[in-house]
N, C-alpha and C positions, 0 to 999 in steps of 0.2 A: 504494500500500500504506500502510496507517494505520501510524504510527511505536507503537512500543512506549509513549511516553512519555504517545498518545493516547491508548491503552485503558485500561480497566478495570481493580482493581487485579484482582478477578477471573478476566480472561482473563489477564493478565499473568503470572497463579502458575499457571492450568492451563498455557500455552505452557510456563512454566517447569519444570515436572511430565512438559510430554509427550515422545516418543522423538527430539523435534525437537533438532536438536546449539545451538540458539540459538531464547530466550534465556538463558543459562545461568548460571553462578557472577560471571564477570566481570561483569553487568548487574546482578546481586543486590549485588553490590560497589558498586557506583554508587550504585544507591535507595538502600541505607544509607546511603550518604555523604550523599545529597540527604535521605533523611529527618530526618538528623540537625539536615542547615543548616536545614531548614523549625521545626523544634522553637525552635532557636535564635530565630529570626525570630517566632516565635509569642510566645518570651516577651519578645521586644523590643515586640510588639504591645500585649503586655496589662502592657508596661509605662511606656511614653511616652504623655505624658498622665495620667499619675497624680499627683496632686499630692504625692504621699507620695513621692512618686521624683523630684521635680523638679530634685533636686542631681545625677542623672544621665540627664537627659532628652536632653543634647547626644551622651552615649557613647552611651546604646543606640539612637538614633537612629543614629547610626558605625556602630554591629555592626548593624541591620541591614542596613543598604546591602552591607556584607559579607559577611552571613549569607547574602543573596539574588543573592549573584556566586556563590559557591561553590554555592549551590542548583540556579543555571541550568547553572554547569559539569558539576558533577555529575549532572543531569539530561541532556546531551548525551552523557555518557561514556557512557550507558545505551547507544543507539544505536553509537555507536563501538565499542565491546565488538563487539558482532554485526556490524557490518560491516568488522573487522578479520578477526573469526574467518571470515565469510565468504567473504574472499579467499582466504585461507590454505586454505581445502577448495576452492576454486578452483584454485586450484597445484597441491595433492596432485591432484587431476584432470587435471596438465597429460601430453599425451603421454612415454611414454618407450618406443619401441621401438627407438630409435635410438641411440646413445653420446653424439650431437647433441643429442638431445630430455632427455636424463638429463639433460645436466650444464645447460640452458637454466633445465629445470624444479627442479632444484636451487638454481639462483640466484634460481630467484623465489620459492621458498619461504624461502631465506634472508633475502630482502630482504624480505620480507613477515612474517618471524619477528621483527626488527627493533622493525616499526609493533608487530606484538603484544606485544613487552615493554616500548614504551615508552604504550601506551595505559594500561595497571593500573597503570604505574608512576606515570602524572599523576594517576589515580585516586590512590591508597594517597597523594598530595601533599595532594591537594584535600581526604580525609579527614580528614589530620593537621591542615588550616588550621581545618576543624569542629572541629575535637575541641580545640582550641586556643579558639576562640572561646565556647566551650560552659562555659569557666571565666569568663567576664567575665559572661558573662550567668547564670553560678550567682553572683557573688559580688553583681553589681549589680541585677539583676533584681527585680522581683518577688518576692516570698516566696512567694506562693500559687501559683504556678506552678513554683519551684523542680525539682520533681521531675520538670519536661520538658525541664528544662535537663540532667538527669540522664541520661535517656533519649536526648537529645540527644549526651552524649559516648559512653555504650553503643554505639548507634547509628555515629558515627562512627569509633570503635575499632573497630567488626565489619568495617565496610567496607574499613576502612586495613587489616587483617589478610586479611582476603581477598582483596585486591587484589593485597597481595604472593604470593601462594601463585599465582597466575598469571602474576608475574613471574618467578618462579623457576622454573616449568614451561616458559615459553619462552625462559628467557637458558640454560636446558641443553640445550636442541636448538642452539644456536647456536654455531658452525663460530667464528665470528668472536669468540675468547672475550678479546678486549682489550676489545671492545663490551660482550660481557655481563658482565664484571668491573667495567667502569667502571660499568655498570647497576642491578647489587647492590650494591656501593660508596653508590650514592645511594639506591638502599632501605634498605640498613643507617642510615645518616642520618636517616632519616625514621622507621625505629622505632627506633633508637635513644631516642630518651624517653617513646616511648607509651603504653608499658608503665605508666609509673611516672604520667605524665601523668594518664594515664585510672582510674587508682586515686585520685590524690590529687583527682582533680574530681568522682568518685565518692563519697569518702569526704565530702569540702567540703559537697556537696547533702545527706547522709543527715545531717550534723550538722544541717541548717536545718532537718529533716522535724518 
């Protein structure tokens, strides 16, 4: 089967459109994330090698290398999304005619709830590292491309926000709530500055326009 990350973006968004339960919001969390890091990477491109940039030709050369770890991460989480959710509709399928079979298929949906709130949750991480980097490459970057550095924190803010929204859907199914407290604990952490983050790198690029 062709990984998602192969196709088109095309089929990518009909799949995403159609009655199929994957690919869905948690995969759309990703690309954003990974579209973001790409932007990032784009203006490190069309910035090294410039001689007009050459007092930061050694940083954005760093932020790429960087930009292009969180691209590939977030470009795997795509995949992982869908085959977290996967299992998990494997579970809810698991027999229960039995008192046996209940409490079996109960634990594996639990343990399987688990990998699903910790998948978005490395997502909504990997975002907030975009969206971080998306300020070095608006301050240092290029000028003329500026506004894809912009794009770039948008981009990674969508992500990081939707990614929690699926965390929070499956740390509330969750029985084991020291787990899913300690869970949201670490997503509160991670937006905790995003908010403000993603304005002020927002506003940084519209001052350059």
């Amino acid at each position: 089967m062709t990984e998602i990350k192969d196709k088109s973006i095309e089929v990518f968004l009909d799949e995403l459109a159609s009655k199929a339960a994957t690919p869905g919001g948690g995969s759309a969390a990703a690309l954003m994330g990974a579209q973001g890091a790409a932007l990032v990477s784009m203006v490190c491109n069309l910035t090294i090698g410039k001689p007009k940039y050459s007092a930061v030709e050694e940083d954005m050369k760093d932020l790429l290398t960087r930009s292009e770890d969180l691209r590939t991460e977030l470009l795997a989480m795509i995949k992982a999304d869908v085959d977290v959710f996967n299992k998990l509709m494997d579970c809810y399928g698991l027999a229960k005619a039995t008192d046996e079979q209940k409490a079996a298929r109960s634990t594996q949906i639990q343990t399987v709830l688990k990998e699903a709130t910790l998948v978005p949750l490395a997502c909504a991480k990997s975002c907030f590292d975009v969206l971080l980097l998306s300020k070095e490459a608006a301050e240092k970057g290029n000028v003329n491309v500026v506004s894809d550095a912009g794009v770039a924190v948008m981009s990674a803010y969508a992500g990081l926000k939707s990614a929690a929204l699926n965390v929070y859907i499956n740390a509330g199914s969750l029985k084991d709530r020291e787990f899913a407290e300690e869970q949201l604990t670490n997503l509160k952490q991670v937006l905790a500055s995003a908010d403000i983050n993603a304005e002020e790198i927002y506003q940084l690029v519209e001052r350059k326009l």
